[in-house]
N, C-alpha and C positions, 0 to 999 in steps of 0.2 A: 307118848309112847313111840318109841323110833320104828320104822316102818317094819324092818326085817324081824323086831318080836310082833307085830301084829299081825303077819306073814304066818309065823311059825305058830299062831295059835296057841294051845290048850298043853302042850308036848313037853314033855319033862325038863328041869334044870338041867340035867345031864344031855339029853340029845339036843339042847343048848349049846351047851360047853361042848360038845363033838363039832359040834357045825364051826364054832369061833377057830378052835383050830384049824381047819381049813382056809381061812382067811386067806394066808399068803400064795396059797397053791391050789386052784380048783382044777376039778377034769372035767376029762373032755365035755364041750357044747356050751361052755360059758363064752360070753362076746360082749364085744359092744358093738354089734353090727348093726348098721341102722341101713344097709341099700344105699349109701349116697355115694359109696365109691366102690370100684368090683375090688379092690382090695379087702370089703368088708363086707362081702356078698356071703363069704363063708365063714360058720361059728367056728373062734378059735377051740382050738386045742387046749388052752393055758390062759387063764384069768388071773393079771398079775398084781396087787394094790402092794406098794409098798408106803408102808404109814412113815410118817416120818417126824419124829419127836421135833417141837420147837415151842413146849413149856420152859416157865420159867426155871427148871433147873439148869438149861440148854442154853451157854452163854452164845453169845455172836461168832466164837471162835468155833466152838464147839456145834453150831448150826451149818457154818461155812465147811465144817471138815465132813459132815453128814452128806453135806448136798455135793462136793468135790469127790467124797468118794463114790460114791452114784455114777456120778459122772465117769469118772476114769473106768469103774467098771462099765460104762456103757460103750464104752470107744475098745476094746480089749477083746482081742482076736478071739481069745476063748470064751468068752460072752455071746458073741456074736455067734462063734461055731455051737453053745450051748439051743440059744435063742434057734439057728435053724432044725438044731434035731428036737425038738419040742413042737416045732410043725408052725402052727398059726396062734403067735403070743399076742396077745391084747393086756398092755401095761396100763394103769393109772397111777397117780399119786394122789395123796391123802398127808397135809403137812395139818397136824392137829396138837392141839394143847389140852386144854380143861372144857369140863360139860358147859363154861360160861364161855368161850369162846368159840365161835365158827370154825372150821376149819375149809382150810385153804384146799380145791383141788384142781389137779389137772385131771383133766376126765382119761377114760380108755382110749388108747391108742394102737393101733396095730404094728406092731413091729416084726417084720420079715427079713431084713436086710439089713447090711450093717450100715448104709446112709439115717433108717430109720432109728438105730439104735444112736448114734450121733446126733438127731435133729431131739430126741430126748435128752443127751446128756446137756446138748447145750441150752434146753429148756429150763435142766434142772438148776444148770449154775447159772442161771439168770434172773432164776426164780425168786422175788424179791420175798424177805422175810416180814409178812406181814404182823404175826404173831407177836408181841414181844415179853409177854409173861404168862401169867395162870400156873395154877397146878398141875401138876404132870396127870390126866384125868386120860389113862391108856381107855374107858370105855370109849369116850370119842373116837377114839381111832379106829374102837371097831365095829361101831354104831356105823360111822360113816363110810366105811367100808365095806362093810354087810350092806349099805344103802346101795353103795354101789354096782357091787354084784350079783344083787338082786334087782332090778331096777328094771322094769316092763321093756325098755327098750334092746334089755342084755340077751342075748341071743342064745336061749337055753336047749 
């Protein structure tokens, strides 16, 4: 049983399915601060997972256009000016396929500035596709998502 339903306990299907959709956008006091750099002293603002499709319906072209547009948006003026009025963003990645395959991640990151939002783009185009088939199994993505923003170390 994945960590974030033994978390939630006894608590209805529905206040289930409430939580899932926050996935992409948490508020305030979600982090991954762990103290190891004053950059990360304070819980962010904005807890960011974006999942990232790389089952087998998702050719190579079709993974490479995923992970490029990331990218572009992560170098793009208005991203950047998005990223400062949101205060303190803590991103991860989650590249996930089906419940038989692991999924790939890059943990939370603090993003403040726009050198940070760059040292992510170019993490993401370099990001080798480890994935190369499975079913498209979307709970992975939010199994291991939910792992993450829940995660004893996430600064709540």
């Amino acid at each position: 049983m994945p960590v974030w339903f033994e978390r939630l306990g006894r608590r209805s299907v529905m206040r289930t399915f409430v939580l899932l959709s926050w996935i992409a956008l948490l508020p305030a006091g979600q982090s991954a601060a762990s103290g190891k750099s004053d950059d990360h002293a304070i819980c962010a603002d904005v807890a960011l997972v974006l999942a990232i499709d790389a089952s087998g319906s998702i050719d190579s072209a079709d993974f490479a256009l995923q992970m490029q547009g990331y990218a572009t948006a992560f170098r793009d003026a208005s991203v950047h000016a998005a990223l400062r009025a949101a205060g303190q963003v803590d991103i991860a990645v989650v590249i996930w396929a089906d419940n038989a395959a692991r999924s790939d991640i890059l943990p939370f990151r603090r993003v403040v500035k726009a050198a940070d939002a760059q040292s992510l783009a170019r993490d993401l185009e370099e990001f080798p596709r480890q994935i190369q088939n499975g079913l498209t199994g979307l709970a992975r993505a939010l199994n291991t998502s939910l792992d993450l923003v829940l995660a004893p170390n996430v600064c709540a």
